[in-house]
C-alpha positions, 0 to 999 in steps of 0.5 A: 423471515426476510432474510429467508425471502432474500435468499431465496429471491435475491438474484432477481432482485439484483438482475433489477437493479445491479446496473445501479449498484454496480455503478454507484461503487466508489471503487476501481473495478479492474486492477490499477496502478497510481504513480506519483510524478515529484517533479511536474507534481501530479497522479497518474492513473493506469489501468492494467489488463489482464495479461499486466499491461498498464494503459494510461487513463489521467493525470491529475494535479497534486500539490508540490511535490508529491513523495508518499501514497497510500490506498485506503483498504476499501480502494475508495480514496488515495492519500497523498504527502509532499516534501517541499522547503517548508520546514513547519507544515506540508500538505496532505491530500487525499483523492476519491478514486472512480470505478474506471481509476480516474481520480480526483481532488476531495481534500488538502490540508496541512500537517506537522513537516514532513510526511515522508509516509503514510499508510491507511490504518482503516478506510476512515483513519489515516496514519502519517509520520512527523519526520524530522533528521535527529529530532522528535519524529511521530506517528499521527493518526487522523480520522477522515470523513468522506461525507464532510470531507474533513480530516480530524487529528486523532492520536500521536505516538514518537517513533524515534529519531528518522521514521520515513515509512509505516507498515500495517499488519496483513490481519491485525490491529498493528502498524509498524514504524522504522526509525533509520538514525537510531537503528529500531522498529517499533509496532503500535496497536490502533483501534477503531477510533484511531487512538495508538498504544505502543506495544514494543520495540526491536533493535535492528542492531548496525543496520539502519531499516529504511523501506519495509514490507511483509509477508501477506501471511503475516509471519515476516517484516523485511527492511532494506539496509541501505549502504549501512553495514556494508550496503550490503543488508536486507533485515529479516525479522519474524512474527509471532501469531500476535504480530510481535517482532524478533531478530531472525537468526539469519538476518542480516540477509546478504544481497550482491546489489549496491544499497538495498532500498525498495523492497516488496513481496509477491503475493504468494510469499514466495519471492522477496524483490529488492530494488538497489539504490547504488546500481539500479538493479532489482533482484529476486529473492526466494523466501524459505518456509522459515521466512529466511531470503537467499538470492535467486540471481535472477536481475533486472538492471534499470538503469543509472545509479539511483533511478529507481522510483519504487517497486510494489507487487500487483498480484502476479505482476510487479510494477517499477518507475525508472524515474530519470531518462539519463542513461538510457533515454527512458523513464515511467512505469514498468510492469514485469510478469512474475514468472514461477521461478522468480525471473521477471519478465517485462510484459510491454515496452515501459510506459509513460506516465506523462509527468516528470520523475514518476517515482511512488506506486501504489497498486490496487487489487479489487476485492470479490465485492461482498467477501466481507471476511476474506476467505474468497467466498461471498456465503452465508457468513459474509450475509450476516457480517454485513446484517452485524453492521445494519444502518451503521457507516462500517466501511466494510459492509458498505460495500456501494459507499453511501455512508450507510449499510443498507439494502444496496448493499445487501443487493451487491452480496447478493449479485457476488453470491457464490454460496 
């Protein structure tokens, strides 16, 4: 009975109060870039309109030397890692992110040395890697509790002898973890808790997997084969529906760069983009339907041998830090539109990030508010996604961040309601 007064009656009960759920959200609401600054260690938040130019909003402060970041899924929190000197212990912290991006400190605490990645498995448990050259490196899970404001370790699982990144799966419970010294991925599978049960692992053979990315529809992880084998290589490796991983018959995938390092995926999977460590330059790969990669020849040089910062996909943009000025006189965020055959264009001259060294991104694309089940469409299926988790803190469902799934919430699907 209630529902059906909800249906009926929702939107003039959200035209009420929708300037209340609105602003409660702990959220951005617009698209928006975060970038790591190494050397004057601080977060700079940017927000990017809708023809991708980036406007600079805050730069916060972090703790020395800021190396890795991670968004939490639900957009409300940014964990951040460094790498100093210490060779016991370096520190995370993680930041809330306002609805305007702004950021700001909420917690920092030490973990094992070092934490060269991080990834959000969930919007409460945190993974981050134990990374030490040749010795034993891990995976650990951690529980985050925004409400107290702690952070309690949950799980831990070896990756091997250098794992530096993690990747999850775009749909399932799964995170992916290379290991560059003895030339493997390996792929967990985590559940609600946090706890991590290994599930295989896949030789990459002579090349050694350094940065990875997927494919958004879950059927492709790439890695960047440095100057291994070549410096040449570009890993190409296939998932099956259960998110195991096999060697794709044409992988390693041949780029004309120097040292493929960075790489990432646009958002139609259409273009694979690598970033080269030995010559600066980015190029434009096409992914085929069979999830093979061939270069486009379309390039974008940044400059001097090694500086680039990081490159990530925001929807039909793709965002690069040049971190040194040496060369060229220029360094800080770059936005290049994405154009239908694969060339970049820069939409604006590069940007500022009001540090020193701006080298990680991380990129944030808001979500239909109340599309709980992602098909792009806030319906009747959404409506009972959100009833399921009724009085309980599912992140998901929680769509102002109280801690809570409550009537608020149900206010906010109601407002996106697109039936």
């Amino acid at each position: 009975m209630r529902t059906r007064w909800f249906l009926r009656n929702g939107l003039v009960a959200t035209l009420a109060i929708g300037g209340l759920a609105a602003g409660v959200r702990a959220q951005s609401q617009s698209r928006a870039v975060f970038v790591l600054n190494n050397v004057s260690d601080s977060i700079t938040s940017f927000a990017i309109d809708e023809d991708g130019v980036p406007t600079r909003l805050a730069t916060v402060p972090t703790s020395d030397g800021p190396i890795a970041a991670a968004i939490a899924p639900d957009g409300r929190h940014i964990a951040v890692t460094h790498g100093t000197i210490d060779d016991v212990s370096e520190t995370l912290q993680i930041f809330s992110v306002a609805s305007d991006a702004t950021v700001a400190l909420v917690l920092s605490t030490l973990v094992p040395d070092a934490p060269l990645g991080v990834r959000w498995l969930t919007s409460e448990i945190v993974a981050v890697t134990e990374t030490d050259f040749g010795g034993n490196n891990f995976i650990r899970s951690y529980r985050f509790d925004a409400r107290g404001r702690t952070l309690e370790p949950v799980d831990a699982r070896n990756t091997g002898g250098f794992n530096t990144d993690l990747v999850t799966h775009p749909s399932l419970p799964l995170v992916y973890a290379q290991d560059s010294l003895g030339n493997d991925v390996r792929w967990f599978e985590f559940d609600s808790a946090g706890a991590l049960t290994p599930r295989g692992t896949l030789s990459t053979g002579g090349i050694f997997p350094l940065r990875m990315a997927r494919t958004n529809g879950g059927t492709m992880l790439y890695a960047a084969g440095g100057i291994s084998g070549g410096g040449t290589n570009v890993l190409g490796l296939a998932m099956d529906a259960e998110g195991d991983l096999a060697t794709h018959p044409g992988s390693p995938f041949m780029s004309p760069g120097d040292a493929p390092a960075y790489l990432a995926v646009s958002s139609d999977d259409r273009y694979l983009f690598v970033g080269h460590g030995g010559d600066a330059t980015i190029g434009t790969f096409a992914i085929a339907p069979d999830g093979s990669v061939a270069p486009t020849g379309f390039v974008f040089d940044v400059g001097l041998q090694g500086t680039i910062g990081d490159i990530e996909v925001l929807g039909e943009y793709l965002m690069v830090t040049d971190e040194s000025t040496a060369g060229d006189g220029v360094a800080g965020l770059y936005s290049f539109r994405i154009k239908d055959n694969g060339d970049l264009t820069a939409v604006d001259a590069i940007v500022d990030t009001a540090g020193v060294r701006p080298e990680t991104i991380v990129v944030w694309d808001p979500p239909t508010p109340g599309d709980l089940d992602g098909d792009g469409d806030v319906d009747f299926l959404d409506l009972l996604a959100l009833l399921a988790a009724w009085g309980t803190g599912s992140a998901g469902a929680d769509l102002d961040g109280s801690g809570t799934v409550d009537f608020l919430d149900l206010l906010i699907l109601l407002a996106a309601w697109t039936g």
